[in-house]
C-alpha positions in Angstrom: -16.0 -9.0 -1.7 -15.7 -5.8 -3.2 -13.4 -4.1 -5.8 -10.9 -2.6 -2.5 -11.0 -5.9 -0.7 -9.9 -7.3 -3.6 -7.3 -5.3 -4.7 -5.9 -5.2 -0.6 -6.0 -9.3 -0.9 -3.3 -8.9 -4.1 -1.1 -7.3 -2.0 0.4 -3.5 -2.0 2.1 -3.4 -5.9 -1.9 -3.9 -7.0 -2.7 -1.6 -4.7 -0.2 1.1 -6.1 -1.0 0.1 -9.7 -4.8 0.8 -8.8 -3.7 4.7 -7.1 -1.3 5.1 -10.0 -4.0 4.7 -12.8 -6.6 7.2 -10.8 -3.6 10.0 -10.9 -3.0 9.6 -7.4 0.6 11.5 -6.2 0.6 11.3 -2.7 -0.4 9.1 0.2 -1.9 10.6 3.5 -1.2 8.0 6.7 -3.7 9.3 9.2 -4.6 8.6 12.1 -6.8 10.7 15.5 -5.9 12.7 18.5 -8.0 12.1 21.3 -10.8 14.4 19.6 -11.0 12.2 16.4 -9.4 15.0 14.3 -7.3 13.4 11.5 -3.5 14.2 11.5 -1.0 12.3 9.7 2.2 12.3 7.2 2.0 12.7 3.7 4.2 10.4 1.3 4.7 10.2 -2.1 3.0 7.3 -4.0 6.2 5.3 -5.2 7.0 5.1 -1.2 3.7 3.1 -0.5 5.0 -0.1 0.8 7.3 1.7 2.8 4.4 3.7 4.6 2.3 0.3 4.6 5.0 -1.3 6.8 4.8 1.8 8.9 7.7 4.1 8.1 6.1 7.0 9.1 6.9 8.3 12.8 5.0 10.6 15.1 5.9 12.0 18.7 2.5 11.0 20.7 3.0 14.2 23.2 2.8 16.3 20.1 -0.6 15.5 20.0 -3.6 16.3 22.7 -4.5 13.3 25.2 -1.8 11.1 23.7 -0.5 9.6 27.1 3.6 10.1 26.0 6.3 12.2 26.8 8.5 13.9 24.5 11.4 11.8 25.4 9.1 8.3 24.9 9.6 6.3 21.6 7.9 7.4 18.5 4.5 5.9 17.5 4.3 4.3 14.0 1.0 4.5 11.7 0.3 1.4 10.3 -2.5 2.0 7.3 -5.5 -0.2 6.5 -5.5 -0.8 3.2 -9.1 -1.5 3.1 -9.7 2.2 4.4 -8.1 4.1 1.0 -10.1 6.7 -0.2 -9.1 9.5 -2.8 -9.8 12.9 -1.8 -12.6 14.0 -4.0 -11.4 17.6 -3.7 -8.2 17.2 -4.4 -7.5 13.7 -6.3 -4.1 13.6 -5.7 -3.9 12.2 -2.8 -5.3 9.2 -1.4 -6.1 8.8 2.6 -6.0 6.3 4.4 -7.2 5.1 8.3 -4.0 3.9 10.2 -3.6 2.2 13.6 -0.8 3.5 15.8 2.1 0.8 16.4 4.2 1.4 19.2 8.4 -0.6 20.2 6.5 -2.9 17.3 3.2 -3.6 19.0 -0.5 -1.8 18.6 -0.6 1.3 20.9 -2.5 0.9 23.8 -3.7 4.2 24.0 -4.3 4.3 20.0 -8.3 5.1 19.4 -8.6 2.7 16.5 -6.9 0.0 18.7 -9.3 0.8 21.6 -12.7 0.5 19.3 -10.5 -2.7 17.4 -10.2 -4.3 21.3 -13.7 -3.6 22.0 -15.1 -5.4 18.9 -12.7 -8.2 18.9 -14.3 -9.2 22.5 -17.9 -8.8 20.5 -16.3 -11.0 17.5 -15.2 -13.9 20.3 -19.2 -14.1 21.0 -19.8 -14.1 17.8 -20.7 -10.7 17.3 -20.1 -8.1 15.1 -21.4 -4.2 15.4 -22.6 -2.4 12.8 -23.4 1.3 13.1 -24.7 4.4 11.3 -24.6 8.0 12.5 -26.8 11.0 11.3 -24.5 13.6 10.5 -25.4 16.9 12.0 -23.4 20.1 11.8 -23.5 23.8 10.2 -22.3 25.4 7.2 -21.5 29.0 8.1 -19.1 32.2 7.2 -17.4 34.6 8.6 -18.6 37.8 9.5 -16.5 40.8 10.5 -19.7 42.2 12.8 -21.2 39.1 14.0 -18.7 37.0 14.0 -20.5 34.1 11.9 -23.9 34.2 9.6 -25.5 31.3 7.5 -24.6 31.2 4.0 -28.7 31.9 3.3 -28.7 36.0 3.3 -32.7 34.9 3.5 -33.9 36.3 7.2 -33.8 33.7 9.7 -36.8 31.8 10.7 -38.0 30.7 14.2 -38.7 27.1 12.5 -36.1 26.8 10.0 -36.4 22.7 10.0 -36.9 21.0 6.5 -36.6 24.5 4.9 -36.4 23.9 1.2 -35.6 27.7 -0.1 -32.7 27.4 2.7 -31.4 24.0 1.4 -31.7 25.2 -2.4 -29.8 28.3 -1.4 -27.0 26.0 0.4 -27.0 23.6 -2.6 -23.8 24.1 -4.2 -21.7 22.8 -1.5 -24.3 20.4 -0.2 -24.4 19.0 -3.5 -20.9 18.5 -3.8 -20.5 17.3 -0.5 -23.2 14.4 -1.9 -21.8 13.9 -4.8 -18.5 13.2 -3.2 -19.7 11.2 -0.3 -21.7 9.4 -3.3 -18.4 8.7 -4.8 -16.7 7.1 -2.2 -19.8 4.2 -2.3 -21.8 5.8 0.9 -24.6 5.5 -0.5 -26.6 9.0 0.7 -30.6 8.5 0.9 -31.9 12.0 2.8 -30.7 15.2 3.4 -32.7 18.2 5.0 -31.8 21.7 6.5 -32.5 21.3 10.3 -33.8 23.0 12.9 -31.0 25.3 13.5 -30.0 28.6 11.3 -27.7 26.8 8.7 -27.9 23.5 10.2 -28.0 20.2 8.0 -28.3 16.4 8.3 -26.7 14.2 5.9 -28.3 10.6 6.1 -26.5 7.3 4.6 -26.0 3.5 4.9 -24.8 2.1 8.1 -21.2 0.2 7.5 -19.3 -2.1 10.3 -18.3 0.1 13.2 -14.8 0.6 12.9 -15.4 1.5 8.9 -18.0 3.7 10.5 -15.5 5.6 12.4 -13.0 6.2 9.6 -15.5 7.8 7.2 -17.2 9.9 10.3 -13.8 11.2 11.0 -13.1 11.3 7.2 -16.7 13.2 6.6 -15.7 16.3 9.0 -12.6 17.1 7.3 -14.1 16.1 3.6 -16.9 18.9 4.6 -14.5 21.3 5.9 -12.8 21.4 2.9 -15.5 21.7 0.3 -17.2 24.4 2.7 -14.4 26.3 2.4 -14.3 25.9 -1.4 -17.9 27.7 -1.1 -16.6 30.3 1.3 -18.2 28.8 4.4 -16.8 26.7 6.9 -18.1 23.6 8.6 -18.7 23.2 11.7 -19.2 20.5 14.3 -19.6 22.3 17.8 -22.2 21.0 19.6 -24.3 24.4 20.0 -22.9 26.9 18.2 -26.7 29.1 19.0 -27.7 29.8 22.4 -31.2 29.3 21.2 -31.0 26.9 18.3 -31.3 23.3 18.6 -27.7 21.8 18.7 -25.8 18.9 16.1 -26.7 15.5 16.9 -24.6 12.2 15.7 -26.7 9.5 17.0 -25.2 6.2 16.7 -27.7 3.5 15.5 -26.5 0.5 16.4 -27.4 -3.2 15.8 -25.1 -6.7 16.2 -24.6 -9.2 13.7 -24.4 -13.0 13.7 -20.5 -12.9 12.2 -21.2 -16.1 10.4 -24.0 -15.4 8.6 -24.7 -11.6 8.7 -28.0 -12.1 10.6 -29.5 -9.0 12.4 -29.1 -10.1 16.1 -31.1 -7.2 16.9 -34.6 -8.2 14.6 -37.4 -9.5 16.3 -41.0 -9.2 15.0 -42.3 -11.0 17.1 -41.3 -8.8 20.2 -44.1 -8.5 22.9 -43.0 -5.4 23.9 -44.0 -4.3 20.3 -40.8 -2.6 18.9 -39.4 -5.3 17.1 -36.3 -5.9 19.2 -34.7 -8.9 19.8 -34.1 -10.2 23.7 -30.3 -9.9 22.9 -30.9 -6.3 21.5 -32.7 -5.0 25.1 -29.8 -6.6 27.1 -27.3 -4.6 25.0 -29.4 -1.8 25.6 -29.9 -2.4 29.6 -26.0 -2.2 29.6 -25.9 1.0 27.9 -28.4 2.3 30.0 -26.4 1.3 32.7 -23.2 3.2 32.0 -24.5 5.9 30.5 -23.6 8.7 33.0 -19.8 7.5 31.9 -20.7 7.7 28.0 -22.0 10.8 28.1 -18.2 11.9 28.9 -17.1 10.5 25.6 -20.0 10.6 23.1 -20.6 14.4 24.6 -16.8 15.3 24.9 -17.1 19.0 25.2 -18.2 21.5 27.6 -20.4 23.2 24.9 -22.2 19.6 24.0 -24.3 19.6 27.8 -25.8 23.4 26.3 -27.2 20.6 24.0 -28.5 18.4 26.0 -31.2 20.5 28.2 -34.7 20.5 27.5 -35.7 23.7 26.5 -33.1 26.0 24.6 -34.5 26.6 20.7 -36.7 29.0 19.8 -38.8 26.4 17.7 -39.9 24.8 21.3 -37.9 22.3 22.9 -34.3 21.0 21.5 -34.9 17.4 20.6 -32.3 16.3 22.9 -32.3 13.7 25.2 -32.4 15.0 28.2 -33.2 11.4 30.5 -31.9 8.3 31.3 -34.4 6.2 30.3 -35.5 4.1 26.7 -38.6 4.2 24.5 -40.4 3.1 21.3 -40.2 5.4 18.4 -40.3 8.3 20.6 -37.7 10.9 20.5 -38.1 12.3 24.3 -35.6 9.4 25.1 -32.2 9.2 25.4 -32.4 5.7 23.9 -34.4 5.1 20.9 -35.9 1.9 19.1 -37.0 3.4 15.7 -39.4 2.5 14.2 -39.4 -0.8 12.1 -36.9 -2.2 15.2 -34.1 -4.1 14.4 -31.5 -1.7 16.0 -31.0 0.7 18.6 -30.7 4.7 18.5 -28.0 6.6 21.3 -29.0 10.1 21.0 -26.9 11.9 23.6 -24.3 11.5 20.6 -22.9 14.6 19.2 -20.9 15.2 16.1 -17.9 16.4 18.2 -17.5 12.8 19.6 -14.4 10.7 18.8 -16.2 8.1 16.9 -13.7 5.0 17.5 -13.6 6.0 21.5 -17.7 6.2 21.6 -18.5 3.2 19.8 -15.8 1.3 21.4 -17.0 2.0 24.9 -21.0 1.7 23.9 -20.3 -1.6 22.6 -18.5 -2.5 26.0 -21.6 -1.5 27.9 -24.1 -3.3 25.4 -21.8 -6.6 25.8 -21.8 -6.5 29.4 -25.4 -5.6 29.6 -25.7 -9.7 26.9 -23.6 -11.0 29.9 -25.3 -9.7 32.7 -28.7 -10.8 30.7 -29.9 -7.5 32.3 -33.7 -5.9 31.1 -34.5 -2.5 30.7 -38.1 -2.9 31.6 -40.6 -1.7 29.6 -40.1 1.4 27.0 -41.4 4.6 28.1 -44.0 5.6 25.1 -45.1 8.7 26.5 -43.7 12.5 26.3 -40.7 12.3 28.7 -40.1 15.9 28.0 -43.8 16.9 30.4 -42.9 14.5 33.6 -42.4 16.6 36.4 -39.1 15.7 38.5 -41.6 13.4 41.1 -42.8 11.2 38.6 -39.1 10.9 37.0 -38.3 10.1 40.7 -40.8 7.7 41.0 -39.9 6.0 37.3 -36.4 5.6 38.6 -35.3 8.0 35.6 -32.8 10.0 36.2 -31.0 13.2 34.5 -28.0 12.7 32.3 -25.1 14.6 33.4 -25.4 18.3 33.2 -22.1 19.0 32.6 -18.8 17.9 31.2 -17.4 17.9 34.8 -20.3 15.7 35.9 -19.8 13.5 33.0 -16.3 13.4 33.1 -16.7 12.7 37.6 -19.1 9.5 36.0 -16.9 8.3 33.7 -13.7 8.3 36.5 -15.7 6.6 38.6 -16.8 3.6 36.3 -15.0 0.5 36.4 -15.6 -0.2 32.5 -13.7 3.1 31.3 -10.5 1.8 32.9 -11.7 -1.8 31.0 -12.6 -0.6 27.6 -9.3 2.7 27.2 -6.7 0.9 29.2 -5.0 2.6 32.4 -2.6 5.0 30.6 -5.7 6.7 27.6 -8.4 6.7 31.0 -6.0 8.8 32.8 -5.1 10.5 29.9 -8.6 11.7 29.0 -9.9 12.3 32.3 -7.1 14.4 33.2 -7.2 16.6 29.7 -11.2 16.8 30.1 -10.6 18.1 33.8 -8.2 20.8 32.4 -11.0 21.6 29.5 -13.6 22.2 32.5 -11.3 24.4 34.6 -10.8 26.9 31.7 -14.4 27.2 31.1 -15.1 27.8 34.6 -12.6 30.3 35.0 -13.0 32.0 32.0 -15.3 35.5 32.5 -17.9 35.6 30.0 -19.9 37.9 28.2 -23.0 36.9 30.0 -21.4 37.5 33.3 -20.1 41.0 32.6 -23.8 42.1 31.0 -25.3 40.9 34.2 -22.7 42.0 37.0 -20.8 44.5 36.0 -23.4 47.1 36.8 -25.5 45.3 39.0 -24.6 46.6 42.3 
């Protein structure tokens, strides 16, 4: 049990007591639109067992994808306790993770609820997820010509991955970012400048998945705000370069016995060689499975498919999966067993995802692919990047969507998105991410104008 836990056991006064002593003034009840971007209402500390019983009131249709109408009862945020975390840029206030309550029960249509369903069918098996994702994103600054430029005024290379003059000259805010993420018991092990121009990848420890998804969403705004201290800003579009490699979030997933903490996933004695366990490549079969309909959710945005192609960096191809298909420690496919086994990589992730909606409907798929008892076959070891569309056709690999509209058409039509968001959040989000598509398509761009304008 750790320090939190057990201060949360002993109740909200210890709690307070604990906030109080750290110089903590003000509480932060948050909680995610249908993006994963934290909103909330603030409180002063001596109102904390008010805002633990969840006085504090939002209007759903003020927020995007919310399924409410203006004149529908207010939702109520109901914090975790165990979630509290002081801001390390500004330590008077204290965040925490809060479920949406609504006419005194959890909201359906509530993201944390959705990912808390999800893993409380796992938990009646006897599962439990755990997850880690590699934070990917830029660090950039406004520029009245350009628009944007890296914080680096060093000339860009072609191959700017694992640049170390590039990551000293970013390691101001990098460093405070680590410190504060250090802090907050994350435990960071690796951190690199990536193959994009002012592109990094924070690495640390894998936590359970819902504790995951509160310090993912937590992480975007935390580097946000100490970019801006810096005079950069953060960001976590997909692709924000035509021709640089785009930001990844790939979830790396394993189940646990919930007894006794056991990796379900760890096998070394697996004949296919990659150390997974016959429970781990039936969760992955089901992933596999659905994951046309994924893609909608753990690539949310019309600019994540520019990620997802095959060739689009100047350093050679993007890293990207770009397949429907699984492999060893080989990063041509979508699904990845790294090396050492024991868990399994999604890497059509990206860091715009909703981290409570993706993990919630991945862990559906990976549980119905344990019931099912289906097989993947055999992992695909070889470049997937060099097959030519015949022998794809003949492997029975096929492309992941190449849009958010086909993603988004894959996701309507799967049984299991109704199963895992409920009727009212399904409807909700297809309809929103249908909106999102027609306002790309019929917006004239900059590209079309240099081509056609002058053409005929």
């Amino acid at each position: 049990m750790t320090t939190m836990d057990a201060i949360v056991k002993n109740g909200p006064t210890e709690l307070e007591n604990k906030l109080v002593g750290e110089g903590v003034k003000y509480l932060l009840a948050s909680y995610v639109d249908m993006h994963g971007v934290s909103k909330g209402k603030s409180v002063p500390i001596a109102h904390l067992d008010r805002m633990m019983a969840g006085s504090e009131l939002c209007t759903g249709a003020a927020l995007d994808g919310i399924p409410q109408d203006v004149s529908d009862e207010e939702v109520a945020a109901h914090p975790d306790p165990a979630s509290c975390a002081v801001l390390p840029w500004n330590k008077d206030v204290a965040w925490f993770a809060s479920d949406l309550w609504c006419q005194g029960k959890p909201f359906e249509a509530c993201s944390r609820n959705i990912l808390k369903r999800a893993l409380a069918k796992a938990e009646a098996l006897g599962y439990g997820l755990n997850l880690g994702m590699e934070a990917e994103f830029f660090v950039l600054q406004d520029d009245p010509v350009l628009g944007f430029k890296p914080l680096s005024d060093r000339k860009n290379l072609e191959k700017p991955a694992y640049d170390v003059a590039r990551t000293l000259d970013n390691l101001g805010w990098i460093g405070e970012l680590i410190d504060s993420m250090n802090s907050l018991g994350w435990d960071v092990y690796s951190f690199d400048h990536e193959d994009g121009i002012g592109q990094f990848e924070i690495d640390f420890r894998y936590f359970d998945a819902l504790s995951m998804a509160d310090k993912f969403v937590f992480f975007r705004m935390m580097a946000h705000e100490i970019a801006r201290k810096h005079g950069g800003f953060a960001t976590f579009m997909p692709k924000p370069y035509g021709d640089r490699a785009g930001s990844g979030a790939h979830f790396n997933m394993s189940l646990f016995d919930k007894k006794s903490s056991k990796n379900l996933f760890a096998d070394a004695s697996d004949a296919r060689g990659c150390g997974l366990s016959k429970l781990g490549y039936q969760f992955l079969a089901g992933i596999l499975k659905h994951l046309p309909a994924i893609c909608a959710v753990v690539a949310p945005t019309v600019n994540s498919y520019k990620r997802l192609v095959l060739k689009g960096s100047m350093s050679g191809f993007t890293w990207a999966p770009v397949w429907a298909c699984y492999g060893n420690n080989n990063r041509t496919n979508t699904l990845r067993i790294p090396l050492g086994g024991g868990r399994v990589e999604l890497r059509a992730t990206d860091s715009s995802c909703n981290p409570y909606l993706g993990a919630a409907l991945v862990l559906a798929a990976g549980l119905e692919g344990i019931s099912q008892e289906l097989d993947p076959g055999d992992p695909h070891t070889e470049n997937m990047y060099l097959k030519s569309e015949a022998e794809l056709k003949e492997l029975g690999v096929f492309h992941l969507p190449r849009t958010l509209e086909e993603a988004v058409d894959a996701f309507d039509a799967d049984p299991l998105s109704e199963a895992t968001f409920g009727p009212a959040m399904k409807k909700a989000w297809v309809d929103f991410k249908r909106d999102e598509w027609l306002s790309y398509i019929n917006h004239v761009s900059d590209w079309e104008r240099a081509r056609y304008l002058k053409f005929y």
